[in-house]
C-alpha positions as CSV (number, residue, x, y, z in Angstrom):
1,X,-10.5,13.1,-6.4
2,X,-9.1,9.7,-5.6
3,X,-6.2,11.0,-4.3
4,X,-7.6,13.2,-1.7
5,X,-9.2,10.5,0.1
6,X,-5.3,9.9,1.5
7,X,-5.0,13.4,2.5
8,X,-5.7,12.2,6.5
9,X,-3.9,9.3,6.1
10,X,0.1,9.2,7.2
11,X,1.4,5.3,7.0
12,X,-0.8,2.3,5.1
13,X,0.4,-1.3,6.5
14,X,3.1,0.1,8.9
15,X,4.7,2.2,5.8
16,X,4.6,6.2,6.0
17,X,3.6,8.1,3.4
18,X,5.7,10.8,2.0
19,X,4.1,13.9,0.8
20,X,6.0,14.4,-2.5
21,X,5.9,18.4,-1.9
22,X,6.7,20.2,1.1
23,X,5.7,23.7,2.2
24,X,8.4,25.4,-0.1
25,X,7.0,22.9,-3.0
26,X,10.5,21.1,-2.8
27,X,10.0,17.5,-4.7
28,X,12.2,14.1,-3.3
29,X,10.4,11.4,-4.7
30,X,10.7,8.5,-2.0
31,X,13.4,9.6,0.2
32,X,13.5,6.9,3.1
33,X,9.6,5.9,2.8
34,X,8.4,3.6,0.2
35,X,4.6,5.2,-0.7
36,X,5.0,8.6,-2.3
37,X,1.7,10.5,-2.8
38,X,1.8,14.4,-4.5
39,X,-2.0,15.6,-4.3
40,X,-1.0,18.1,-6.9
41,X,-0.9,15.8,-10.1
42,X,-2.9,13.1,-8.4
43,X,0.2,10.8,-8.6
44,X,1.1,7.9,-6.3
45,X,4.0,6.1,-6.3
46,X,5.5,2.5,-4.8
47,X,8.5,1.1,-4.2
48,X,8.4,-2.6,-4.5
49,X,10.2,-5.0,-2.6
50,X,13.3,-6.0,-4.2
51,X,14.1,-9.3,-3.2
52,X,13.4,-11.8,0.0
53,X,13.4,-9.9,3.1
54,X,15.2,-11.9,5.4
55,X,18.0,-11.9,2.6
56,X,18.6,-8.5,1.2
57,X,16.6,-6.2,4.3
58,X,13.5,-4.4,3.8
59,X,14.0,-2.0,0.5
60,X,10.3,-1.4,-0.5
61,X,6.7,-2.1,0.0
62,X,4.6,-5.6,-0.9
63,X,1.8,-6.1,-2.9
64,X,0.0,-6.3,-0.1
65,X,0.6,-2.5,0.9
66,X,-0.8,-1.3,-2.8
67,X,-4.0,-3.7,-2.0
68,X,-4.2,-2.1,1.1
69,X,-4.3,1.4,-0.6
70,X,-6.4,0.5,-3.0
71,X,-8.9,-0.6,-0.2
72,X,-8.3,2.7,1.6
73,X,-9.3,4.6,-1.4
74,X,-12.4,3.0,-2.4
75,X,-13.6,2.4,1.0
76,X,-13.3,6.6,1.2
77,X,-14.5,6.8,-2.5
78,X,-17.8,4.6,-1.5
79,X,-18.4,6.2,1.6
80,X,-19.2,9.7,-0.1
81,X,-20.4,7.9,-3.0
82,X,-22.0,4.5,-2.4
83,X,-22.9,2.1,-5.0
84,X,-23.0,-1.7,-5.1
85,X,-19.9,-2.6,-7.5
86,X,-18.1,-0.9,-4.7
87,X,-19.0,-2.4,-2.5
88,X,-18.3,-5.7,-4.6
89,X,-15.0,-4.1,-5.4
90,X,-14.6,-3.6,-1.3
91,X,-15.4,-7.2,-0.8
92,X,-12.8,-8.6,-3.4
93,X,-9.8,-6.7,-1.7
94,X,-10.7,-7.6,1.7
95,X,-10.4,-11.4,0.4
96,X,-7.4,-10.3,-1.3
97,X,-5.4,-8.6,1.3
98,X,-6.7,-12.2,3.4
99,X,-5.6,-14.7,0.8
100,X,-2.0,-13.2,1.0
101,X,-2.0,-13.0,5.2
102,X,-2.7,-16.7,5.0
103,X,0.3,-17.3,2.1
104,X,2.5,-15.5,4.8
105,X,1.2,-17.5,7.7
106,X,1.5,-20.6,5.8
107,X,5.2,-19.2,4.8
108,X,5.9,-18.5,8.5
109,X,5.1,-22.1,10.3
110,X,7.3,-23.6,7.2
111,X,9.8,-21.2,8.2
112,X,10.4,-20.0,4.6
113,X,9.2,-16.8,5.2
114,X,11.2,-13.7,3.7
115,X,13.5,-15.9,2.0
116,X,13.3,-17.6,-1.5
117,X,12.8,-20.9,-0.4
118,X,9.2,-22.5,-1.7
């Protein structure tokens, strides 16, 4: 049930989402996009960054992407089923997703963004 509320959805946090089955029922788990989704077996799938952007390229998804989803799925969830611990939930992964904007703005007027520098 989860799952389905990601049916309408085709990118999360600039990333599209690849149906793991097309119409012939042909199965490529990520192929070029990072967020693989099969409705069938109620299966999502990341992959994660691998290293500092800036020094290997963009090969996967952050944290922030699976928070995002997360968030997208409950917010649907609570929507057709509304209770107050989702709502709590809710709450905590809007703070979430925010606490780790700010780490990258931080990052980005240090200029260490994307790299391993602290």
């Amino acid at each position: 049930m989860a799952l389905e509320t990601l049916k309408d959805v085709d990118q999360i946090d600039g990333f599209k989402i690849n149906r793991l089955k097309d119409e012939e029922g042909n199965c490529e788990i990520f192929g070029k996009d990072f967020i693989s989704v099969d409705h069938d077996a109620s299966m999502i799938a990341f992959l994660i960054q691998d290293g500092p952007v800036k020094e290997v390229g963009v090969n996967g998804c952050q944290i922030d992407t699976i928070l995002k989803t997360c968030y997208i799925i409950l917010g649907k969830l609570n929507y057709k089923m509304q209770c107050q611990e989702n709502e709590n939930a809710i709450i905590h992964l809007e703070r979430a997703i925010e606490c780790l904007a700010e780490r990258k703005k931080n990052r980005e007027a240090r200029g260490v963004e994307g790299t391993s520098s602290i």
